[in-house]
N, C-alpha and C positions, 0 to 999 in steps of 0.2 A: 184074241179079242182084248181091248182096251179094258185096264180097272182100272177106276177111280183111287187116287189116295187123300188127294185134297183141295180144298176151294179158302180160299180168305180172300178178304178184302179190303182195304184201307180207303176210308173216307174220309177225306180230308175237310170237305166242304162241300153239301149236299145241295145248294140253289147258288143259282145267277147272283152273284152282286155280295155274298154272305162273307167273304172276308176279303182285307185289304191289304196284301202284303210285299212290298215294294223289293224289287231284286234292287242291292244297292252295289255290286260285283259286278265286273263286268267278264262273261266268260267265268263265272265261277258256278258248280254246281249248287244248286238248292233243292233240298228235300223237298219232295211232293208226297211219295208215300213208301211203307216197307210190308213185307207180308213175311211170313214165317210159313213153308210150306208143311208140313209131316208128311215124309216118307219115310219109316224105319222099316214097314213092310211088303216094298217095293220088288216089284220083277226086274226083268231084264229091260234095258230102254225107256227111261224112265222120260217124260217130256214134259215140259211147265209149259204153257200157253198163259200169257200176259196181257192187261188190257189198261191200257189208261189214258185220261183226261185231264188236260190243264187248261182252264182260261184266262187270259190273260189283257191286260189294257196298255195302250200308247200311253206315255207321257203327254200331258198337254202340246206340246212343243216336239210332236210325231219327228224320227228319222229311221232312215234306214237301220233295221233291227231285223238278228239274225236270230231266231229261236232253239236250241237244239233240247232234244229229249233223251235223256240215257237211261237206259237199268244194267245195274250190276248184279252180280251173282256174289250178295255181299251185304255190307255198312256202309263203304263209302267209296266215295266217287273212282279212286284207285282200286277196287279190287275188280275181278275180272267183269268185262264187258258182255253184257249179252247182247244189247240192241242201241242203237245209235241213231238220232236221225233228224237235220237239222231245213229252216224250213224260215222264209224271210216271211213278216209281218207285212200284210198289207195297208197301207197308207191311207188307203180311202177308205177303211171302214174304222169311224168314231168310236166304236161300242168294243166290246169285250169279241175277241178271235178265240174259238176253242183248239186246240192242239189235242189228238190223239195218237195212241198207238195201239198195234198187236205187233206182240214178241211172241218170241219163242224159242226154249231152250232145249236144243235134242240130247239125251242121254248128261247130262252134269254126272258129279264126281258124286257114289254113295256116301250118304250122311242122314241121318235121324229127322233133319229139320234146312230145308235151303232155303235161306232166307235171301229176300231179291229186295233192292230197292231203286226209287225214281227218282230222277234228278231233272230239274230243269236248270237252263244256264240262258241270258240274252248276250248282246255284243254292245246292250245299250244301258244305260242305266236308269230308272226310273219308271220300265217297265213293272207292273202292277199282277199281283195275281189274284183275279176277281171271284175265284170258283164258277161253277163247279171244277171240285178235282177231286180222283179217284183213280185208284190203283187196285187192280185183281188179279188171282192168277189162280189157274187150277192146274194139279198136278196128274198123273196119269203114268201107269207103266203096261210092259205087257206082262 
C-alpha cells in the first residue's frame, strides 16, 4: 500500500487575467513554479506525481508559436528532465490558451527534500503569461 509523504503547491497566479508577464526569449525557459517535496522517511519506490497550469496570450500581431512545458528534478532548466512536452498555439482564439500538465517521476534518487521545478519556453516573442498558473506535486512511497 501507498503512504503519503507529501503535497505542496506553488501558486503563481490564482485568476484569469491577474498578471502580465511577457516571455521576452525566444526558446528560453521561464519559471512558472517550484515545490520542495519532504521525503527523509520514505520506502521503497518513491513516486512524485505533478500537476501544472500556464495561461498564456498571442501577441497582437499572432504567429505561428510553439509552446513547450518542462519540469526538472532540480533549480534550473539544466538539471535532470522529468517531463517535456511541447504544443503549438492556436491562432484563432483571441483570449488567453491554458496549457497543462501531469508528470510523473518513478523512484528519483534518495534525498531529505526533491525539489522539482516548471518552466515554460515559446519560439515566439511577445507571448504573454495571463494566469492562471500553478504547479503541484504529491509525493508517495511504498
Amino acid at each position: 500500500m501507498a503512504r503519503f509523504l507529501d503535497l505542496r503547491t506553488s501558486q503563481n497566479a490564482s485568476y484569469a487575467n491577474s498578471i502580465s508577464v511577457p516571455i521576452l526569449a525566444i526558446n528560453t525557459p521561464q519559471l512558472v513554479g517550484r515545490i520542495g517535496l519532504a521525503t527523509q522517511n520514505a520506502g521503497t519506490n518513491i513516486r512524485v506525481t505533478m500537476f501544472g497550469t500556464v495561461s498564456l496570450q498571442l501577441p497582437l500581431l499572432p504567429a505561428a508559436t510553439t509552446i513547450t512545458l518542462t519540469v526538472v528534478r532540480g533549480t534550473l532548466p539544466t538539471d535532470p528532465l522529468v517531463y517535456s512536452a511541447t504544443e503549438n498555439m492556436n491562432l484563432n482564439i483571441t483570449g488567453a490558451q491554458v496549457f497543462t500538465l501531469n508528470a510523473l517521476d518513478f523512484n528519483p534518487p534518495a534525498a531529505a527534500q526533491l525539489t522539482y521545478t516548471m518552466f515554460v519556453s515559446s519560439s515566439l516573442v511577445g507571448v504573454t503569461r495571463v494566469g492562471p498558473e500553478s504547479f503541484s506535486g504529491i509525493a508517495a512511497s511504498d
